[in-house]
LUMVOMAR-52957 format. One line per 5 residues: number of its first residue (from 1); their letters; for each residue x, y, z of C-alpha. Coordinates in steps of 0.02 Angstrom, whole numbers. Example, Ala and Ser with C-alpha at 12.3 -4.5 7.8 and 13.67 -1.06 7.14 Angstrom:
# LUMVOMAR-52957
1 = AS = 615,-225,390; 684,-53,357 $
END
This chain:
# LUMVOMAR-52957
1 = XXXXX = 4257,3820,3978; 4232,3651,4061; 4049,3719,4095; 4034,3730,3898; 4110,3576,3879 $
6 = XXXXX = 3991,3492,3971; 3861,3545,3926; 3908,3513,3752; 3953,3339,3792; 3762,3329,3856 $
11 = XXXXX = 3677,3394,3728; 3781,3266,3619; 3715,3114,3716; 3540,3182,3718; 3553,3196,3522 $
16 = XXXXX = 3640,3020,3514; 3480,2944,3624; 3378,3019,3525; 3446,2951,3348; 3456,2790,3418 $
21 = XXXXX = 3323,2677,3373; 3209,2595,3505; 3211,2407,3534; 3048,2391,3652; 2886,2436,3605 $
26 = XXXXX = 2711,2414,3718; 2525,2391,3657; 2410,2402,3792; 2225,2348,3763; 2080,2469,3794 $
31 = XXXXX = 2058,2405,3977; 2222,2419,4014; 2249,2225,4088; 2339,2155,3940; 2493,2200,3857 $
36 = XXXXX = 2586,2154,3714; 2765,2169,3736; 2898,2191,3568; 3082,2164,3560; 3203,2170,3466 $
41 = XXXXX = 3399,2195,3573; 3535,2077,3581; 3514,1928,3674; 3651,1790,3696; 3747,1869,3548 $
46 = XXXXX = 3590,1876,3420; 3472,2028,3402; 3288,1914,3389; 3152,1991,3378; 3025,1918,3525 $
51 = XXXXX = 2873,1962,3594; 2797,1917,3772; 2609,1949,3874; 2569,2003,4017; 2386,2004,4099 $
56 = XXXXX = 2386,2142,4227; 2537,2097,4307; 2583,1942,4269; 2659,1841,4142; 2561,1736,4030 $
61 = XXXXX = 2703,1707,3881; 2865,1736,3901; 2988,1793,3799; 2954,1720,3637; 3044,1708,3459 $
66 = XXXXX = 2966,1788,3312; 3008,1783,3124; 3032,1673,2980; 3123,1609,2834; 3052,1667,2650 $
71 = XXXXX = 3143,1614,2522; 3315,1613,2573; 3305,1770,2693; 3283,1792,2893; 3150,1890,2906 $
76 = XXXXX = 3151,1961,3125; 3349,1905,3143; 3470,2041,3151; 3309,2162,3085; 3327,2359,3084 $
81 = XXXXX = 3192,2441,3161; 3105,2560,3030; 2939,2624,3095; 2779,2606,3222; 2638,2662,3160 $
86 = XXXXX = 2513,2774,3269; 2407,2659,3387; 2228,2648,3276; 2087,2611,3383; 1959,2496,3304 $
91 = XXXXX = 1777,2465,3360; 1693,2396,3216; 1529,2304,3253; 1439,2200,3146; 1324,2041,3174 $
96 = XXXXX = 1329,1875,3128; 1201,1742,3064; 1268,1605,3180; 1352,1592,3353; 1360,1626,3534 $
101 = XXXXX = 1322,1805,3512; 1260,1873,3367; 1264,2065,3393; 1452,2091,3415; 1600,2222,3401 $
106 = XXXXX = 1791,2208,3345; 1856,2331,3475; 2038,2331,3495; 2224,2446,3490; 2306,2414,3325 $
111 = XXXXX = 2494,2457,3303; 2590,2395,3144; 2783,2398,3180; 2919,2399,3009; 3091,2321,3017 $
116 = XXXXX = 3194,2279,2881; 3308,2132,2853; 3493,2128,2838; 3473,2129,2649; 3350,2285,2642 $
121 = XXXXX = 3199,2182,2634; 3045,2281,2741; 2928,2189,2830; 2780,2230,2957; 2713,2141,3117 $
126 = XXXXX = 2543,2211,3135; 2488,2181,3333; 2291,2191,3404; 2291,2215,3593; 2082,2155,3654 $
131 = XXXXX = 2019,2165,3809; 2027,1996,3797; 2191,1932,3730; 2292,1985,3575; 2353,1931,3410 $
136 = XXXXX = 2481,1962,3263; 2535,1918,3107; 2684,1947,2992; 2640,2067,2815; 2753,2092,2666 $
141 = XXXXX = 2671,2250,2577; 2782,2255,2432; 2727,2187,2256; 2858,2117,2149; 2788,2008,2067 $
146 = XXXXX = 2860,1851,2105; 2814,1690,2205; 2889,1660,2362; 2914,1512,2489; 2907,1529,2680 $
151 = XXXXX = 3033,1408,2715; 2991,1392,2912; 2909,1522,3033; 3002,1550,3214; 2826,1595,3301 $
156 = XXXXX = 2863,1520,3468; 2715,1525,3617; 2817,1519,3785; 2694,1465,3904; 2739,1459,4062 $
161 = XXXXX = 2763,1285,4140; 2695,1322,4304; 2527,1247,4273; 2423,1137,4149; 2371,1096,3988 $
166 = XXXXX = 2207,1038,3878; 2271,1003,3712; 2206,887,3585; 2356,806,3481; 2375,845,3306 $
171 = XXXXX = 2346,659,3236; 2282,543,3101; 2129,454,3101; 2114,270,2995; 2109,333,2838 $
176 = XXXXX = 2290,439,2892; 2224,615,2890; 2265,748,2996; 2117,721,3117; 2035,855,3245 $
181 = XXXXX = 1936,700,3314; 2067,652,3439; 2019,671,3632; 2088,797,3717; 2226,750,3851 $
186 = XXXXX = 2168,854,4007; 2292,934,4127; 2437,880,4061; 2610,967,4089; 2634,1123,3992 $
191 = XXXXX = 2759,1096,3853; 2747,896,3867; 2793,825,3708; 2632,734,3611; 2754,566,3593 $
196 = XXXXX = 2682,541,3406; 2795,657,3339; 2656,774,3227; 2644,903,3389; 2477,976,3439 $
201 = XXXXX = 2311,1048,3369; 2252,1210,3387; 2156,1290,3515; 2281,1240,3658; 2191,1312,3826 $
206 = XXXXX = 2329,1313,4001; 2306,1389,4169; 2455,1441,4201; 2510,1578,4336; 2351,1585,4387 $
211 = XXXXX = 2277,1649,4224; 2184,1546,4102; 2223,1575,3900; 2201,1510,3735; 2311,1500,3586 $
216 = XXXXX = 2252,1468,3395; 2254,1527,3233; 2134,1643,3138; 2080,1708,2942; 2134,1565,2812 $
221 = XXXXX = 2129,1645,2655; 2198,1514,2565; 2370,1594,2518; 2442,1496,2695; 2421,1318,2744 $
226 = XXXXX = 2326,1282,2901; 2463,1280,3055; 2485,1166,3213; 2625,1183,3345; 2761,1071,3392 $
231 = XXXXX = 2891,1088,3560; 3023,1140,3438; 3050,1313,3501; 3178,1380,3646; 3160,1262,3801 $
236 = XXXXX = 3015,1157,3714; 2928,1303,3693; 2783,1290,3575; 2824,1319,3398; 2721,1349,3228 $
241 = XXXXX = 2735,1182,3120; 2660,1165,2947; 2567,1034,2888; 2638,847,2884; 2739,797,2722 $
246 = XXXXX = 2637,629,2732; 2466,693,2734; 2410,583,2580; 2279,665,2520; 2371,765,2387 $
251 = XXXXX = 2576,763,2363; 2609,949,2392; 2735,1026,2482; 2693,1109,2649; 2754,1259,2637 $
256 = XXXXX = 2666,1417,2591; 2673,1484,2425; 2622,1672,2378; 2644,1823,2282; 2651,1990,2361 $
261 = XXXXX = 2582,2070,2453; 2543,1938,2577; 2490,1930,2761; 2527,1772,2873; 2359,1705,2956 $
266 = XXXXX = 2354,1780,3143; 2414,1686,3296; 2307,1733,3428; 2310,1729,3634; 2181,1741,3735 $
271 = XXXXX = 2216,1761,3918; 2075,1805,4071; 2062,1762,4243; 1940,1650,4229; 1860,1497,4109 $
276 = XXXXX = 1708,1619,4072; 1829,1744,3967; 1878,1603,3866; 1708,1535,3836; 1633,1716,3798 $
281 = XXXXX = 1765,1766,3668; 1737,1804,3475; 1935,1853,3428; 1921,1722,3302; 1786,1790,3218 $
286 = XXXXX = 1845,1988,3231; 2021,1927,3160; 1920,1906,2978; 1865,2011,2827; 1689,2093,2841 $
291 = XXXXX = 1561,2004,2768; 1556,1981,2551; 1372,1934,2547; 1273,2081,2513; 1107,2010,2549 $
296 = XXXXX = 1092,1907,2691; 915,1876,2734; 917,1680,2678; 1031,1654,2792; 945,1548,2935 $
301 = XXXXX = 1043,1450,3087; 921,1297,3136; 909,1128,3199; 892,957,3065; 860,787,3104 $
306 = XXXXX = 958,676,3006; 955,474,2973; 1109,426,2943; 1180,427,3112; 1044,273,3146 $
311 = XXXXX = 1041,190,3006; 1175,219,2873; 1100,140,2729; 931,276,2742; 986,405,2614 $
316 = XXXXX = 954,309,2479; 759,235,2552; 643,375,2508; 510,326,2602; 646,341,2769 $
321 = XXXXX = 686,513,2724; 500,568,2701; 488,514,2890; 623,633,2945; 542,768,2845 $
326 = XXXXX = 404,736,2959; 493,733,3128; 571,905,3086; 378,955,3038; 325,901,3186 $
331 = XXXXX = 466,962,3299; 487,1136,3212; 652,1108,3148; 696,1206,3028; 804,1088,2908 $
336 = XXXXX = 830,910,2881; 1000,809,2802; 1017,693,2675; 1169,616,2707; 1310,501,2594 $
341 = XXXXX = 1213,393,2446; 1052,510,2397; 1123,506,2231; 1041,310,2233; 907,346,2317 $
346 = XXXXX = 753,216,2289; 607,152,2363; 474,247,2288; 556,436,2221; 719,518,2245 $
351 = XXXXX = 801,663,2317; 697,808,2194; 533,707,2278; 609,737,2451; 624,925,2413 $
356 = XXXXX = 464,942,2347; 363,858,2500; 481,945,2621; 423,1114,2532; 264,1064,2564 $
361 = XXXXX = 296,1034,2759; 407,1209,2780; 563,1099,2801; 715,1148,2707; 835,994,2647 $
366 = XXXXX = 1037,980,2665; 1132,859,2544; 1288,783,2573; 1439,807,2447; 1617,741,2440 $
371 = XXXXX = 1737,894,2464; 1854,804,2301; 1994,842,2385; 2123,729,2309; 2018,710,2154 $
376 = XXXXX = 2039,841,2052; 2089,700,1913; 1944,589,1953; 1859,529,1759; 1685,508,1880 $
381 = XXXXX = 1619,688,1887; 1521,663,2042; 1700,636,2151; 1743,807,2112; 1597,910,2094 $
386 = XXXXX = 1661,1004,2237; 1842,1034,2180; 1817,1077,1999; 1758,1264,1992; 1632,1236,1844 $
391 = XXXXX = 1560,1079,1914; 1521,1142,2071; 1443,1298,2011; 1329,1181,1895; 1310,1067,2017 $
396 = XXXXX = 1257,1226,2167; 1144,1327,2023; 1061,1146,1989; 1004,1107,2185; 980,1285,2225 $
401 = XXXXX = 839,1313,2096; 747,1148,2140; 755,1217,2319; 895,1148,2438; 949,1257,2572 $
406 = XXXXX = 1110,1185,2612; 1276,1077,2596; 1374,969,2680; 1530,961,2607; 1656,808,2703 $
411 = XXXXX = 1805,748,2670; 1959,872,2648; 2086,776,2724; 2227,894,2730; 2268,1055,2798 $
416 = XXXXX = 2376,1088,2654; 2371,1265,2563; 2291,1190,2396; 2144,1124,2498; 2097,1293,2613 $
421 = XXXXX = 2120,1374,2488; 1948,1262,2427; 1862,1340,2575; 1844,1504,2530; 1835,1461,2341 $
426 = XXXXX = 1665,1342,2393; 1627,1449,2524; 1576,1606,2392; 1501,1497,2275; 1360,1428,2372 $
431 = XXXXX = 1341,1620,2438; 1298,1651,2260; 1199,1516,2251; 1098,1549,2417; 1169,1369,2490 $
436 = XXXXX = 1193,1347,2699; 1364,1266,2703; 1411,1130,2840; 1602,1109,2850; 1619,916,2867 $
441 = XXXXX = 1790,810,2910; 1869,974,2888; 1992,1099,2962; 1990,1196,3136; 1873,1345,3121 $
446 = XXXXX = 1955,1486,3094; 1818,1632,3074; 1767,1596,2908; 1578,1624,2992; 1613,1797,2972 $
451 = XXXXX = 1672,1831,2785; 1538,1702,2750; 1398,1698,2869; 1309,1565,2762; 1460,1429,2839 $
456 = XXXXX = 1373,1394,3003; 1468,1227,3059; 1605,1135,3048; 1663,974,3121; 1830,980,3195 $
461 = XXXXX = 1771,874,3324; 1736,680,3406; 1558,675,3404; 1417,561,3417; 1494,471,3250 $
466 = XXXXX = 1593,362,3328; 1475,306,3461; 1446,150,3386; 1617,77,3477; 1592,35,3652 $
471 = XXXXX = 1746,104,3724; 1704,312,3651; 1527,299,3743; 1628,252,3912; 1730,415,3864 $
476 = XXXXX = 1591,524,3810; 1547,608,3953; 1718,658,4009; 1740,733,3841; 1586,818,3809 $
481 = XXXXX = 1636,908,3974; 1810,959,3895; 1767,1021,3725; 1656,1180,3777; 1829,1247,3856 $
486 = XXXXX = 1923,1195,3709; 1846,1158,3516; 1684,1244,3541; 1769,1413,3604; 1839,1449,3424 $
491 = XXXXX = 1691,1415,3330; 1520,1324,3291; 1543,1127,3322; 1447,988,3204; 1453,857,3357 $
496 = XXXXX = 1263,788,3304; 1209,779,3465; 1048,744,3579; 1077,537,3552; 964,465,3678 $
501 = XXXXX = 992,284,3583; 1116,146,3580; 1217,164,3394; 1202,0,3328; 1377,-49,3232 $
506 = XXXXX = 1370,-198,3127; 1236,-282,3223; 1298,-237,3402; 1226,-92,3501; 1373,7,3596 $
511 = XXXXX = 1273,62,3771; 1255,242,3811; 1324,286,3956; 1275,465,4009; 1107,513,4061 $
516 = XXXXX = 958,569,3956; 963,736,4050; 1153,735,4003; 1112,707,3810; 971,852,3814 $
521 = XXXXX = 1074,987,3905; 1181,946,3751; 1077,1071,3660; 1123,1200,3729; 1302,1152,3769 $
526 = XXXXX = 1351,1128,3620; 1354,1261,3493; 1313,1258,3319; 1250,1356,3196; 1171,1202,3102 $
531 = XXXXX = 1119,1101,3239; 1101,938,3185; 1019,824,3294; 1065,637,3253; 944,524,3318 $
536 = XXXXX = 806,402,3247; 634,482,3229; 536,376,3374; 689,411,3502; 617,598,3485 $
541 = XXXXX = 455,559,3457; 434,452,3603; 483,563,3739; 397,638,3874; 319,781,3846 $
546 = XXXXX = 422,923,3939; 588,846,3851; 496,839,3696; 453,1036,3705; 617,1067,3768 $
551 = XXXXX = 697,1026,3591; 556,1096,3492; 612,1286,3582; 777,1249,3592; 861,1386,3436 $
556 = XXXXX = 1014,1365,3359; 1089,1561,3358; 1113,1649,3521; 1095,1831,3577; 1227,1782,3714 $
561 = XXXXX = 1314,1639,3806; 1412,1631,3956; 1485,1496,4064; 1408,1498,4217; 1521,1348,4288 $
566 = XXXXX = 1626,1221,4274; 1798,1155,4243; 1876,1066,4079; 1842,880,4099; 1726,888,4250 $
571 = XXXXX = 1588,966,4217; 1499,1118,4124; 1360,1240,4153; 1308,1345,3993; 1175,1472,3990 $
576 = XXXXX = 1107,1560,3807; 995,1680,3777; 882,1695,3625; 774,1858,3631; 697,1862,3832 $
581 = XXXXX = 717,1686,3852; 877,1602,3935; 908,1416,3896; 1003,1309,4048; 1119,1166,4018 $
586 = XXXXX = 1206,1088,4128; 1330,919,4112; 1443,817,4234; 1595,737,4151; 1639,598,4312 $
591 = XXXXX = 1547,427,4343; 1498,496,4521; 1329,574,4580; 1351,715,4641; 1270,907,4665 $
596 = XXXXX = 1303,1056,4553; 1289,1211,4606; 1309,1386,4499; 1208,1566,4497; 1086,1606,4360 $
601 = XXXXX = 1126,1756,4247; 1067,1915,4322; 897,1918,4237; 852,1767,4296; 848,1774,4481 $
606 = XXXXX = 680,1785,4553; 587,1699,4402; 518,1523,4433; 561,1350,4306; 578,1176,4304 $
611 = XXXXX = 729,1103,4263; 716,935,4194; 859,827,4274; 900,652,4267; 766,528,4351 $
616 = XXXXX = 801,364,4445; 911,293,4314; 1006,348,4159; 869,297,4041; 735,416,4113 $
621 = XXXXX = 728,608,4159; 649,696,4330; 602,881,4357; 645,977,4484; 543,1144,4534 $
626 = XXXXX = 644,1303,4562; 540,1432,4634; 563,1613,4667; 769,1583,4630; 880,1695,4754 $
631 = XXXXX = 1012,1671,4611; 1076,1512,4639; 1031,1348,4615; 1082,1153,4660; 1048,1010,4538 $
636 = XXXXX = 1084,833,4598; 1151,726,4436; 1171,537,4417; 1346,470,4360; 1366,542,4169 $
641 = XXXXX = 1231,647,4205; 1136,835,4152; 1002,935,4157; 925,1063,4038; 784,1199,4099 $
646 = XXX = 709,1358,4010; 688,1536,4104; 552,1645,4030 $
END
């Protein structure tokens, strides 16, 4: 009897297990090095639902909160597990128009996990485990047809402390909008507080427990502002903040507005064990729809020259802009920009002449445009022929049938949902209009390049702009050694650069202080989709010769990229290759000479180059010979200095 009792009283408890629902879940990536850990058990009294990471074996974020308000409901407190879904494996490859690898696969576990809320509510958090890193995002699947409000979202990112930061601080330029043209503060303590009170900007790169990872956001679709982070979370932990209230550009609320359904963009972490995993990865860009544009086969990266950046008042002088016409002639660049005032332009024709004697030279022309952000009102058309839907469409099916190729659109001012939900909106317009798009003064990219592989830049970034003030060129070549770690990982960056000049600002030149070889390895670098370069036509015209040839090869798309070495801040070493032929740059980011030293991708070794390096002073360039390479190779650079080479 007690036998049967027992083994009654087993079967019970194996009955009761099995009834009970789980409250830990696992997604492990294809690799097996990363995974994704869910739960959702009591902790302190509450049942949260959290997440954490681990790489291999260790610990990259630790226990995190997940969840959010909508409306007036907790969406991941005190939730009832529902439902995993089977782990769906995804390798979808595609290819893009633009980037640091065009040929390129979205291979990943996918696991979407149900809960529902205390008042019956379902929700999902659908989870992507990479070889790489992962990423999430919240999903409400059920039409109702109402509009609802996420009050707040609970996304924390516990990094661990034991380590650094590069983070560039969510802030406001003059004209007080939110501004990714901050520099970056380099190794700072992990969950530091900004001091400004806005928080941070996304990407935010640590080493931490000897692992290196990124964290950003991904696929705007304009039904959810763009996001920062703040140290509002568990123990400073970084937290998901909206935009700022005070972002003047229009008087909207921040918080995101939607019917259902309705998917939360995806918060992404990318984690490797070295710099070269962060450099290399395309998350960003797998996170986002397919491609809409059926046709793609207008869609050209390339390299412009541009006058604006030497001479602000040149848009409107047609005989200045018929000279850059020629220098892109002449250096086989495949576009040229018309920048701020064309509209005015004087001096013997105007813009349509421009486009007609740049047809006539093979060069394709780019016009600038005010985003109208903040002027939807406006009584002057021409401030909002970007905002206003039939304007813009005029305005595109006008330029595009006298033959411009592209757009640069400035000026949005907010990351507020009204405005991304603009980018999208002007975005699929010039796709049906055949229009290149440049993403000026704008948000963080987010992997728009994918959904619309006619966007092939945006600015997001310090650049050779603001060179005109003494004070950025004495920190120009400690942040051009930051930002390929950082900005340029998450997508194509508008820096204009290649500025072997002084910028002249109101009559006084601000000196240069990196080295020519430092401002020509920038090419390469620096990625960018639209490469524009930004100086005045007899800076490139006057160089020597193997400089000179070294920017007329130089593409603007990549078959691949990798990092051969470096660190943020100190110095980089990028290699691309385009077809058979690799492209070297190299910069240093201290006021020291010193050597560099870093192996050449694997089909390099044992082929012969020059490298062109700096010369005897920052205002000239030396080569150095590197026969027969063994794989490695040692470049001396002056203070500020580079070096750029090609390997056939």
């Amino acid at each position: 009897m007690r036998k049967l009792l027992s083994a009654a009283m087993l079967l019970l408890a194996v009955l009761m297990a099995a009834c009970t629902a789980p409250d830990t879940w696992e997604l492990v990536s294809k690799d097996n090095n990363i995974r994704f850990v869910l739960e959702n058990r009591k902790d302190k009294g509450e049942v949260n639902l959290s997440y954490s990471v681990y790489y291999k074996d260790t610990l990259a974020v630790e226990k995190s909160l997940l969840g959010l308000v909508m409306d007036d409901c907790e969406y991941g407190k005190d939730a009832q597990f529902v439902s995993a879904s089977p782990v769906k494996d995804i390798n979808d490859a595609y290819r893009l128009k633009s980037g640091k690898q065009l040929s390129t696969a979205d291979n990943c576990r996918e696991q979407t996990f149900t809960f529902r809320t205390q008042e019956g509510k379902q929700f999902n958090l659908i989870v992507r485990a990479y070889n790489d890193g992962v990423a999430f995002r919240y999903g409400f699947p059920e039409a109702d047809g109402q509009m609802h409000t996420i009050r707040t979202e609970h996304t924390e990112f516990a990094v661990p402390v034991n380590g650094k930061a590069w983070i560039h601080p969510y802030d406001w330029n003059e004209r007080r909008k939110p501004s990714y043209e901050q520099y970056c503060r380099n190794e700072i303590d992990i969950r530091s507080e900004c001091g400004h009170g806005r928080g941070w900007a996304f990407p935010m790169l640590f080493n931490t427990n000897r692992v290196w990872m990124m964290i950003t956001e991904a696929h705007l679709d304009g039904s959810y502002p763009a996001t920062h982070v703040d140290n509002a979370g568990t123990d400073k932990a970084y937290k998901i903040r909206f935009p700022e209230v005070e972002e003047p550009i229009i008087p909207d609320a921040v918080e995101p507005v939607s019917e259902l359904p309705w998917f939360t963009p995806w918060r992404v972490i990318i984690v490797g064990d070295n710099l070269n995993t962060i450099f290399r990865t395309q998350i960003v860009s797998h996170l986002n729809p397919s491609s809409v544009v059926e046709d793609e086969s207008w869609i050209k990266a390339g390299r412009a020259s541009w006058s604006w950046w030497s001479n602000g008042g040149t848009p409107r002088d047609y005989k200045a802009q018929l000279k850059y016409v020629d220098l892109s002639a002449e250096m086989g660049w495949e576009y040229m920009l018309i920048d701020a005032g064309w509209q005015r332009m004087g001096n013997g024709g105007t813009m349509e002449d421009v486009v007609k004697y740049a047809q006539q030279k093979g060069v394709g022309v780019w016009l600038w445009y005010h985003s109208g952000a903040g002027r939807d009102n406006d009584s002057v058309p021409v401030h909002r022929l970007m905002s206003d839907p039939e304007l813009r469409r005029a305005e595109m099916k006008r330029i595009s049938e006298i033959g411009v190729k592209g757009i640069k659109v400035d000026f949005f001012d907010t990351d507020k949902q009204r405005i991304i939900r603009l980018y999208p909106a002007l975005l699929k317009d010039a796709a049906d209009h055949h229009l290149l798009v440049d993403l000026h003064g704008a948000t963080l990219p987010r992997g728009f390049e994918r959904t619309y592989p006619n966007m092939l830049t945006t600015e997001a970034i310090r650049g050779a702009e603001p060179l005109g003030r003494q004070e950025r060129c004495d920190r120009a070549a400690g942040h051009n050694a930051t930002v390929p770690f950082t900005r340029n990982v998450v997508g194509s960056m508008d820096y204009t650069p290649v500025t072997f000049s002084d910028k002249v600002r109101q009559g006084v030149p601000a000196l240069r202080k990196t080295t020519m070889g430092h401002q020509l390895a920038l090419a390469v670098v620096f990625e960018s989709g639209f490469q524009c370069l930004a100086d005045k036509a007899e800076s490139y015209l006057s160089l020597p010769e193997q400089p000179k040839q070294f920017l007329k090869e130089v593409p603007a798309a990549w078959d691949e990229s990798c990092l051969l070495a470096g660190y943020p801040g100190d110095y980089a070493v990028v290699a691309r290759r385009a077809g058979d032929v690799w492209y070297i740059g190299g910069i240093s980011g201290k006021e020291e000479e010193r050597e560099i030293e870093f192996a050449l991708p694997e089909g390099c070794v044992g082929k012969s180059f020059t490298m062109i390096t700096d010369g005897g002073d920052k205002d000239s360039f030396g080569y150095m010979p590197v026969e027969n390479a063994n794989g490695t190779v040692k470049v001396k650079v002056l203070p500020n200095g580079g070096f750029a080479g090609i390997i056939r």
